[in-house]
C-alpha positions, 0 to 999 in steps of 0.5 A: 053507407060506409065505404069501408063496409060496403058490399061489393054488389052495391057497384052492380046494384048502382049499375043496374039503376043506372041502366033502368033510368038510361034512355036508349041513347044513353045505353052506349056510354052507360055499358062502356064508361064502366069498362073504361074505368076498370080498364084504367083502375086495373092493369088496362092501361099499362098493358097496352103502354108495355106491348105498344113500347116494347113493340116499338123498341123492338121494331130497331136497334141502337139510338132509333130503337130509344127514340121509338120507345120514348115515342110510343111511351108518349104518344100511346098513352096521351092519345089514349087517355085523351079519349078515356077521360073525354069519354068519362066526363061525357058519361058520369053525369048519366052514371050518377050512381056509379060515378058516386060508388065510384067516388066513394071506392076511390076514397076508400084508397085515398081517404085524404081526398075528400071534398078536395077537386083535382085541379085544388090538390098539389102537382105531386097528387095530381100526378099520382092520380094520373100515374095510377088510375088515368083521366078517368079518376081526374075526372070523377074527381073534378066532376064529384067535387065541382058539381060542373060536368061535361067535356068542354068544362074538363078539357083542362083536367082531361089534357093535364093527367093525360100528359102526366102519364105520357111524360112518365111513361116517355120518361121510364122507357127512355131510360129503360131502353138506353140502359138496354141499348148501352148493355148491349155494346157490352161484349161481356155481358151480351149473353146476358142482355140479348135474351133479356131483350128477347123477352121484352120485345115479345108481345106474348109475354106480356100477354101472358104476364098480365093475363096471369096477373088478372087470373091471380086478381080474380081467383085472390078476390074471391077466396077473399070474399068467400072468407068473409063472415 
C-alpha cells in the first residue's frame, strides 16, 4: 500500500488485528504502546516538559530559579523518555501491524529515512528524531530496520535519543530563564517582565494552550478529512 494514500482507518484495522492475535498477557503493552506513541508524536511530551519546568522555575527566584529549570529540563525528560522507549522496544514485536503502520506513517514525513537504522543515520538526524517525535521513533526505527528486538539490545538507542532530548530541553530552559532572570533586574523594564513571568510559571496556562492546540488538531483533521473526495 502507498503511504501517501492510505487511509486513516488501516492504523485501526492494524490495531485491531494486533489485538485478535494478542495473548491476554500482551493486552497491557498492546493498549498502552500506541498511547505512548501518540503521546510522544503529539504535543505529549512537550507538555509535560513545559509545566514541569515552569513549575520549577517557578518555585524561586534569581540563580536558584535557573538551576531549577535546567534541572527539570534534564531530568524530567530523560527519565520519561527512558521509560517510553523501554516500553517501546518491549511492545512493538507483539504490535507487528502497528509498529509496521507506524513506520510506514514516519516515513510519509521523512521519506529519506528508508531502509537506514537509527544508529547508521548522522548525529544531527538522530537528534531531530529524538527532539521531535522521542525514543519511541528511535526505537521503531532501530527495530524496522535490524530485524533485532527487545530492551536489553536497544538499551543504547533508548539512553542516546533520551539524553538528546534532555540536553536540549536543559539547553533552551537555561537560557530561557536566565534572559527571564536577568529582565527582571531591570527596573525599566519590570512592568513588562513580571507579567510575562506570571503566565509562564502558571500551570494553567499551559493547560489551557495545549488543550486549545489538540482541539484545533482534532476539529482541523476532520474538516480535512471530510473534505477529501
Amino acid at each position: 500500500m502507498n503511504v501517501a494514500t492510505a487511509p486513516r482507518e488501516s492504523l485501526r484495522s492494524a490495531l485491531r488485528a494486533d489485538l485478535a492475535a494478542a495473548t491476554l498477557s500482551r493486552t497491557f503493552t498492546l493498549l498502552w504502546v500506541p498511547i505512548l506513541v501518540f503521546f510522544e508524536w503529539g504535543a505529549g511530551n512537550d507538555f509535560i516538559n513545559v509545566v514541569s519546568i515552569s513549575s520549577a522555575y517557578g518555585a524561586s527566584s534569581g540563580i536558584e530559579a535557573v538551576a531549577l529549570a535546567v534541572t527539570a529540563g534534564l531530568v524530567v525528560p530523560l527519565v520519561m523518555q527512558s521509560l517510553t522507549g523501554a516500553v517501546a522496544a518491549h511492545g512493538f514485536p507483539t504490535l507487528h501491524g502497528t509498529a509496521t503502520h507506524l513506520y510506514h506513517r514516519l516515513l510519509k514525513r521523512r521519506p529519506d529515512l528508508s531502509g537506514i537504522s537509527y544508529r547508521r543515520l548522522a548525529l544531527v538526524d538522530r537528534w531531530v528524531i529524538s527532539v521531535a517525535l522521542g525514543t519511541t521513533a528511535a526505537v521503531l526505527i532501530e527495530q524496522t530496520t535490524t530485524g533485532v528486538v527487545g530492551v536489553r539490545s536497544h538499551r543504547r538507542t533508548i539512553l542516546e535519543s533520551a539524553s538528546h532530548m534532555a540536553i536540549t530541553t536543559a539547553i533552551v530552559s537555561g537560557i530561557v530563564a536566565t534572559l527571564l532572570e536577568l529582565a527582571r533586574t531591570i527596573e525599566s523594564l519590570e512592568p513588562v517582565v513580571e507579567p510575562v513571568h506570571d503566565v509562564l510559571v502558571n500551570p494553567l496556562v499551559w493547560v489551557t494552550l495545549f488543550v486549545g492546540i489538540g482541539c484545533f488538531r482534532i476539529l482541523t483533521g476532520r474538516t480535512v478529512e471530510e473534505a477529501s473526495p
